[in-house]
C-alpha positions, 0 to 999 in steps of 0.5 A, a space after each residue: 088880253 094875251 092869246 093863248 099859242 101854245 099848250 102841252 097836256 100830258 105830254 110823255 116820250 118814252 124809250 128803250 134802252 139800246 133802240 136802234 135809231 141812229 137816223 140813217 138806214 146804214 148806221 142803224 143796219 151797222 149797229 144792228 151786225 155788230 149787235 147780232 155779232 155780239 160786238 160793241 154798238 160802233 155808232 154810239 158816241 165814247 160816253 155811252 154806255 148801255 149796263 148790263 140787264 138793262 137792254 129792252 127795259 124803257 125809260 121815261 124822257 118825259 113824264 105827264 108834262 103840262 104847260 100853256 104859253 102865251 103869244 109874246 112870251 119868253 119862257 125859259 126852260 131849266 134843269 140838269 143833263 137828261 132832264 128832258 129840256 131837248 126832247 121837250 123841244 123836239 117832241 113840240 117842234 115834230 122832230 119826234 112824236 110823243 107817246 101820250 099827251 097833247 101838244 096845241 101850237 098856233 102859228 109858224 114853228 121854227 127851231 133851233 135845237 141843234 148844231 146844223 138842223 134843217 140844213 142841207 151840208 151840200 148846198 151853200 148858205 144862201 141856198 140854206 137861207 131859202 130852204 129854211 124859208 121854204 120850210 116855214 112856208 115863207 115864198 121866195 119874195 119874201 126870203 129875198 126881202 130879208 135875205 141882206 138882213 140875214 148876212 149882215 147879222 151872220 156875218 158871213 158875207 164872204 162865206 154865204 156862196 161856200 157850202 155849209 159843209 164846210 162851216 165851223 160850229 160856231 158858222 153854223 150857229 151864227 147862219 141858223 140863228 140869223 135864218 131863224 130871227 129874221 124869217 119872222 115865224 110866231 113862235 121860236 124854238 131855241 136850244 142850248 146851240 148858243 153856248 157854240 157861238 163866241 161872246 159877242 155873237 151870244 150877246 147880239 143873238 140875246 139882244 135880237 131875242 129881246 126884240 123879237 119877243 118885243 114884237 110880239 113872237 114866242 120864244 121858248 129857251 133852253 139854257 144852263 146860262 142863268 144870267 140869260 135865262 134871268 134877262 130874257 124870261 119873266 118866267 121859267 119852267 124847271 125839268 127834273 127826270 123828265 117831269 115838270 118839277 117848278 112852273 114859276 117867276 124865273 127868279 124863284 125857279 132858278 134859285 130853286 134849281 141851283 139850290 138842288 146842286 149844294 150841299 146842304 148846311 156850311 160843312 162839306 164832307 170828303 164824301 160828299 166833296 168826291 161826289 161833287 167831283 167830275 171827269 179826271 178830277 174824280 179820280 183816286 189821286 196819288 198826291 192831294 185830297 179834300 178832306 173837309 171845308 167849312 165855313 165858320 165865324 169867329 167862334 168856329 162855329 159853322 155857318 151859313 148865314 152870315 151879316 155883312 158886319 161879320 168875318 167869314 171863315 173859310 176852312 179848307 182841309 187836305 191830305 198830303 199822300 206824298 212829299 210835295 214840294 208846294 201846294 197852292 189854295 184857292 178860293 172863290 166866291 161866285 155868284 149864281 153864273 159861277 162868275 168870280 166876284 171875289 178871289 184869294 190865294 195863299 201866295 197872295 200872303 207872302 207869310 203863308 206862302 213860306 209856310 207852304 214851301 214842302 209838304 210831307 205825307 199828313 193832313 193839313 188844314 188851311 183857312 182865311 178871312 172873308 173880312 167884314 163890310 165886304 159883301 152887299 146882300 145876297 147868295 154867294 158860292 163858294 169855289 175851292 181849288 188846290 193846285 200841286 206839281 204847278 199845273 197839277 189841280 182838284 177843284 170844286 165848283 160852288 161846293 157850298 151856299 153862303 146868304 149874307 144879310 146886309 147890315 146897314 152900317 146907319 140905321 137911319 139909313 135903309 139900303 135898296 138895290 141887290 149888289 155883289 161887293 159893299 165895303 165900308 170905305 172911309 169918306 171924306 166931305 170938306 167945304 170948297 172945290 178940288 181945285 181949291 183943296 189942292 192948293 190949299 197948304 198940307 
């Protein structure tokens, strides 16, 4: 029967705005001089901004969470930027206390909760590897018998004598995942630190995860890459402001989660478009807009339901605020990773693009035809860019969710599996070998 190792009651973190606690005494006197001074907080980072009336209130990172872990499991931790994933890890990891609630841990804690936690930046990466060690109460036998497994798969041999000051991110994420795999504690903390590291390195970091949790160790993990979170987790929590939102099969509470990011139906309004928008690309933009995009069938209805035996339309309207010389559209179609499986541009079509030569000031409408038979299925997202000036951009990640309904092409035969990418492809069956065909006269 599986045993209970982790169990949170209640658990509620609270703060102010503008609180001084920067984790230095220095930087927390600096701030508050210039606070006193009336002067601009000189240790907040460029995002961070504080808006009027709003100094002294509180706010809630967390708010009545409660979940319980068994020993051996992985169990993913999702939501949006400020929902609470980190400062849930670093309340249970005792980084920081809770204001209500009740954490139960049993067994070794160790924590990977940001780049360079638990290091000392003048020390080398082999006296790091025995701090960490200390830390979990491992003695120095038993750090000396791991130590090789350790560097090996950091990768840092010829760096492991050279202080960690001196490591990139992506060393520091490398040496910290390998202390903490490898040391053997219970239970593992894991942040979004990985997303740092290069491709390969991800891979091996999520291969040793599974391994661990094979052993019999917990993990609980923090991350916005859903194809992870699906291949670690059999089941996920999903944080909205600070409160639980979904405790359920991971499948269920990541479709639940990037469902809360789409627009609802198959049009995307330019308000709502302009919403979607971040950063630079947000901005009001002397020469090009979104107006509208659509999905549609043959009838110009809109949908966003499809079956794989029907044209999908997509319409993407714009307005031209200037002469310009040529704009490029782009759509794709992604999956729920936002990885491209399907991809088309208007220079692709070499009648569209002399179309597309100049543009003048006005409102402009630009479609094409995701052909039938082409999709298996499932949910796809819908990915539009307009290019301009040649480099110039505006772009809209999965602006809208289209289901496609596979429709088997026999009915006598009935479809299993989940795939991107089922078109209707010509077969041919012949009696004899290849060989025997290849001879055989035209």
């Amino acid at each position: 029967m599986p045993n209970k190792v982790i169990k949170v009651e209640g658990l509620s973190k609270r703060y102010r705005y503008g609180a001084i606690g920067h984790g230095t005494l220095y930087k927390d006197l600096e701030s508050w001089w210039a606070r006193i001074r009336g002067k601009e907080d000189p240790n907040l980072r460029i995002t961070e901004h504080i808006g009027p009336g709003l100094e002294g209130e509180w706010f809630w990172a967390l708010r009545d969470v409660s979940f319980e872990v068994q020993q051996g499991e992985v169990l993913g931790i999702v939501g949006r930027n400020g929902a609470g994933k980190s400062t849930l890890l670093k309340v249970m990891s005792r980084v920081t206390t809770p204001t209500n609630g009740v954490i139960k841990i049993k067994g070794r804690v160790a924590s990977l909760l940001e780049i360079g936690t638990g290091f000392h930046q003048e020390l080398s990466g082999r006296d790091n590897i025995y701090l960490n060690g200390a830390i979990l109460g491992m003695t120095k036998a038993e750090v000396r018998s791991k130590f090789d497994e350790i560097v090996d798969f950091s990768g840092l041999e010829k760096f492991i004598d050279t202080p960690v000051k001196r490591y990139s991110s992506g060393m520091y994420v490398r040496l910290a995942f390998a202390v903490a795999a490898h040391l053997e504690p219970e239970i593992l903390f894991v942040d979004e630190v990985l997303a740092v590291g290069d491709v390969e390195f991800q891979k091996k970091c999520l291969g040793k995860m599974e391994d661990v949790a094979k052993e019999g160790r917990t993990i609980l993990f923090v991350s916005h890459n859903m194809a992870a979170i699906r291949s670690l987790c059999r089941r996920t929590i999903l944080l909205d402001k600070g409160g639980l939102l979904m405790d359920s099969a991971t499948n269920q509470a990541v479709a639940y989660y990037l469902s809360q990011n789409l627009i609802e139906g198959a049009v995307a309004s330019k308000e709502q478009i302009e919403s979607r928008m971040e950063g630079l690309i947000r901005r009001r933009n002397p020469f090009v807009r979104f107006r509208e995009i659509a999905l549609l069938d043959r009838s110009g209805a809109t949908k966003r339901s499809f079956h794989s035996d029907e044209d999908i339309i997509v319409s993407v309207s714009f307005e031209c605020l200037q002469p310009i010389p040529q704009i490029y559209i782009r759509v794709t179609v992604v999956d729920e990773n936002a990885i491209p499986v399907l991809e088309s541009i208007n220079l692709d079509d070499p009648i569209a693009t002399q179309d597309s030569k100049q543009f003048t000031p006005g409102v402009y409408n630009a479609s094409c035809v995701l052909p039938k038979n082409t999709f298996g299925g499932r949910q796809f997202y819908l990915t539009v860019h307009l290019v301009y000036l040649k480099t110039e951009h505006v772009f809209v990640n999965k602006i809208l969710e289209f289901d496609v309904i596979f429709k088997g092409y026999n009915s006598r035969y009935e479809v299993t599996g989940d795939v991107f990418i089922r078109p209707q492809l010509s077969w041919t069956i012949q009696p004899g070998c290849r060989e025997q065909l290849n001879a055989s006269p035209k």
